[in-house]
N, C-alpha and C positions, 0 to 999 in steps of 0.2 A: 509866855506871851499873855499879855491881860486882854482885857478886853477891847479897850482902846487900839491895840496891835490891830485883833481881827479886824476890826470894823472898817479901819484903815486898806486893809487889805483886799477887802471885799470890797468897799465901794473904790475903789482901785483895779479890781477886775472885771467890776460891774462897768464904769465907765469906757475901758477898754474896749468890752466889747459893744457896747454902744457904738463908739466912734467906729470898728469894724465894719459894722452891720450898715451906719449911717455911710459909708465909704462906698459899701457894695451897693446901696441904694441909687446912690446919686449914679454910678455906675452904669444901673440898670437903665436910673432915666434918660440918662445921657441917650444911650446907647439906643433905646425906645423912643426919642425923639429923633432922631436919626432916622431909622426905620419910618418914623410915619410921614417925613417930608422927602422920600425916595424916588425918586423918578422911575419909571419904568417903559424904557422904547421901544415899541414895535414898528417894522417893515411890513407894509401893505400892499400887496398886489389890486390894483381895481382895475377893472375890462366891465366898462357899461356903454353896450354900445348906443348912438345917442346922448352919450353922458360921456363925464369926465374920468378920465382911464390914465393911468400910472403906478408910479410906486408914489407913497405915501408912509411919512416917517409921521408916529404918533407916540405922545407922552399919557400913557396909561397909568400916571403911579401918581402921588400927590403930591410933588411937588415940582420945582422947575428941574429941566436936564441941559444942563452946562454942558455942549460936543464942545470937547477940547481936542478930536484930533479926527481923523477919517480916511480913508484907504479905498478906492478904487480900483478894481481889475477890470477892464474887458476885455474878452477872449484869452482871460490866462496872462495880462501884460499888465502891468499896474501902470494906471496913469497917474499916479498921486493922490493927492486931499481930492473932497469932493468941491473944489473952488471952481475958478474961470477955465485953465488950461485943459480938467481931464473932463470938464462939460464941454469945452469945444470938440474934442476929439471924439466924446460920444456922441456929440449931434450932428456932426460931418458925416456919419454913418446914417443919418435917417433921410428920408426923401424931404420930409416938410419937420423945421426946425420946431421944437415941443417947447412948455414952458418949464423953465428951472428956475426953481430956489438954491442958489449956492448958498452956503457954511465957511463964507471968507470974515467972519468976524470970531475975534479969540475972546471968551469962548462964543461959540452960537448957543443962544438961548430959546430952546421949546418951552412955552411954558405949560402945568401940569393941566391937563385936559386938551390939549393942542392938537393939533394936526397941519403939516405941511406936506404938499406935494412936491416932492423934488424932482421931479422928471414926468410931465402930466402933456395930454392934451385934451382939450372941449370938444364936445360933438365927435368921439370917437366913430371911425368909418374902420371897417374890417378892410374892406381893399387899401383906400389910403392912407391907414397908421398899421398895418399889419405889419415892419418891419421895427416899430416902436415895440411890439408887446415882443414879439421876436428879443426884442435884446433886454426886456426887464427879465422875460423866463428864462431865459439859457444863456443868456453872455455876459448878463453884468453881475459882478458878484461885490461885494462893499462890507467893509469893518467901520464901525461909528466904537467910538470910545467917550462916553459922558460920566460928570459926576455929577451930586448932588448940592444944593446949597452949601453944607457942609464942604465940600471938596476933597479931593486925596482919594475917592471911591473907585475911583477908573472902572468903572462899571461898561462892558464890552455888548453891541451887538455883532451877530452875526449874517448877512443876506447874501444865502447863498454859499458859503467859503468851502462848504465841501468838496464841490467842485473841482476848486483848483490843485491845481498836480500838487504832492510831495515836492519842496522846494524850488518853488514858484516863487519868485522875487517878492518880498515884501511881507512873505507868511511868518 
């Protein structure tokens, strides 16, 4: 091999791993921009009495959160998505009808720093909504499934599902 051979050789191994390295790079940024436009939902209980009292679904992550899907139980019976039908059925259970945000748009979009009340009402009174906080503690239990801008994430919450029995319809 003369000299010419090696040189060839070596900037032939050099570029290889160049394009490597530049491969795992792009990789990482990918993958790093991803992460920092992620959405992250939390389930909020609020009981202020005088104030505004419910559950509350909030985007705590930086970017927007696409629900593409949602699950409903009370009392252990799945009523469906969180849309028209399984809010009328949970609001036929209250004395005084509360306000709702339904999730009937595919996807529904939080956006990142958001908050919406899905199940609220004003001027909470203990005597006349006391069967409202009743069913956000201990009977309604909900799966929310969102992604990120990116998509494909199916990023899962959880409120409540403990709860419900081993092979309870919908689990």
């Amino acid at each position: 091999m003369n000299a010419d051979t090696v040189t060839a050789i070596c900037a032939t191994a050099i570029a290889s791993a160049s394009f490597v390295v530049s491969v795992q790079q792009g990789r990482a940024s990918r993958q790093h921009n991803r992460h920092s436009v992620r959405p992250v939902l939390t389930l909020w209980n609020y009981r202020r009495v005088g104030g505004t009292t419910g559950i509350s679904l909030e985007n705590q992550g930086l970017g927007p959160a696409f629900v593409t899907t949602s699950q409903v139980w009370l009392d252990q019976v799945l009523l469906g998505r969180w849309e028209h039908d399984a809010v009328a059925s949970i609001c036929a259970e209250l004395r005084e009808r509360p306000s709702v945000v339904e999730m009937n748009r595919k996807p529904w979009v939080l956006p990142a720093g958001a908050s919406r009340f899905l199940l609220s009402v004003d001027n909470y009174d203990g005597a006349r909504h006391s069967d409202l906080w009743d069913l956000i503690k201990n009977r309604l239990a909900m799966k929310i499934v969102y992604d990120s801008v990116y998509g494909g994430d199916a990023h899962e919450l959880a409120y409540r599902m403990e709860t419900l029995a081993e092979g309870t319809p919908g689990l």
